[in-house]
Wavefront OBJ file of the C-alpha trace (Angstrom):
o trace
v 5.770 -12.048 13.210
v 3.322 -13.030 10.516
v 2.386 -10.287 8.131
v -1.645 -9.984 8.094
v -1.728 -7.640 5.320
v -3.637 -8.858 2.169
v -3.014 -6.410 0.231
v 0.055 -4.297 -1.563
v 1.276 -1.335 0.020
v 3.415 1.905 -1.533
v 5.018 3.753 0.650
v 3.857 7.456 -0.205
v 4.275 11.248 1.749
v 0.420 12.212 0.605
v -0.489 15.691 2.883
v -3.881 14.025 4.219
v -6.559 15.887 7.128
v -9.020 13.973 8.850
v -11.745 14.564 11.038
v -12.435 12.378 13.963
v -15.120 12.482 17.005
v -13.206 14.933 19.288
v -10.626 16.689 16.314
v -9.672 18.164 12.995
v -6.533 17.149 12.595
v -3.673 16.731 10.045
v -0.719 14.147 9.088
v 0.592 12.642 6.146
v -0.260 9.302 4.520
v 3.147 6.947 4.531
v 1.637 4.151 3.845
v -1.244 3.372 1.714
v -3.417 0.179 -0.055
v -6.354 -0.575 -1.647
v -8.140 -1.389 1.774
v -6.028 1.155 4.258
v -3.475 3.937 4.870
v -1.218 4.532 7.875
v -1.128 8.410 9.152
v 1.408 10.116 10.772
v 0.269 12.260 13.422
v 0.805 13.278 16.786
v -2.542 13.730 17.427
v -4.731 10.955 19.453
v -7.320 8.801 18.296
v -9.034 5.391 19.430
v -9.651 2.210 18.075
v -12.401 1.760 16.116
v -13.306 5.363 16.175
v -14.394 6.309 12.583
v -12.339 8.683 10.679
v -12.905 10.705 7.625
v -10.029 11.278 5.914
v -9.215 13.917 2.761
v -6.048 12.679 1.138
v -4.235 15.670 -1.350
v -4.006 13.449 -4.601
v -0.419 14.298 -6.105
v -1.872 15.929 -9.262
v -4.634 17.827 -7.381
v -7.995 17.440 -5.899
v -8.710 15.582 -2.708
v -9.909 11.803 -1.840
v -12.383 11.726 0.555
v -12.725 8.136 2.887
v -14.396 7.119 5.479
v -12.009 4.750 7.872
v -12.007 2.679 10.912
v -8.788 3.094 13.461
v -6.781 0.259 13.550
v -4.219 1.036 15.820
v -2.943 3.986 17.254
v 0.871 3.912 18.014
v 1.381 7.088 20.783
v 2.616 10.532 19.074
v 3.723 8.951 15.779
v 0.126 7.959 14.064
v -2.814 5.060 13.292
v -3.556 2.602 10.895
v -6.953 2.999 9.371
v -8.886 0.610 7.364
v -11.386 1.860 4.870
v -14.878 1.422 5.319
v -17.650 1.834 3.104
v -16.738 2.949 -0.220
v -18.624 3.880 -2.660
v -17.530 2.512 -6.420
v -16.444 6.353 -7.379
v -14.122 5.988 -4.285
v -13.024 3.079 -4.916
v -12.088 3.597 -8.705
v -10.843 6.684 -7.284
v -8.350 4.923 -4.808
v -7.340 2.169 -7.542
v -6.239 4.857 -10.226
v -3.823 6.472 -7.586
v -2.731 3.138 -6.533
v -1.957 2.485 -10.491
v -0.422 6.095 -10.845
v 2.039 5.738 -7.588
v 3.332 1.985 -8.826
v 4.000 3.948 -11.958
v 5.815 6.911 -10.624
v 7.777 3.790 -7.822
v 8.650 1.770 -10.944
v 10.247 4.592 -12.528
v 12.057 5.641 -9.918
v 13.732 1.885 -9.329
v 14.659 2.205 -13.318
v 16.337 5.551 -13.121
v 18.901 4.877 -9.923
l 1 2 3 4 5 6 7 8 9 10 11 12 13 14 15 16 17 18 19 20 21 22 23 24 25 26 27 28 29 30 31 32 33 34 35 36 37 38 39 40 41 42 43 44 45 46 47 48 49 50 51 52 53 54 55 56 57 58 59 60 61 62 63 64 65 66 67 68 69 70 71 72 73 74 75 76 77 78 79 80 81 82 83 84 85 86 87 88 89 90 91 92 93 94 95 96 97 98 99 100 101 102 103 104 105 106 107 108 109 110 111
């Protein structure tokens, strides 16, 4: 299978709640880029239904995004792709990004 993905991914365990048409809902982020995250959740949503999601930074605070369903996979979770960012959310997003390669890279030095 050809990977479509364009961008780099970290695998993360961020707490992350989102709000969709028909729910509140919580997960955690496992996977996460520059243009989208995958949620784990047992909860349903559809594709293409918009999301907004608030993702606990590791520090603290919260990232707020707005995101388009990808996929849905049945009680495990959805891929969502971001959507409209403004340039505070997406500096936001690329300082985590640069903070979690960080924290992976020193965790590959250390074992």
């Amino acid at each position: 299978m050809e990977e479509r993905r364009q961008t780099e991914r970290v695998k993360v365990a961020l707490d992350a709640r989102w709000e969709g048409v028909l729910a509140q809902c919580s997960g955690t982020v496992v996977d996460l880029s520059i243009t989208g995250c995958f949620i784990l959740t047992p909860d349903q949503v559809q594709p293409k239904e918009l999301i907004r999601i608030e993702i606990a930074l590791p520090s603290s605070g919260q990232l707020y995004l707005w995101g388009e369903v990808v996929y849905q996979v049945s009680e495990m979770g959805f891929a969502l792709r971001f959507t409209g960012m403004e340039d505070t959310e997406q500096a936001m997003l690329e300082l985590l990004m640069n903070y979690l390669h960080e924290a992976e890279s020193e965790l590959q030095t250390c074992a």
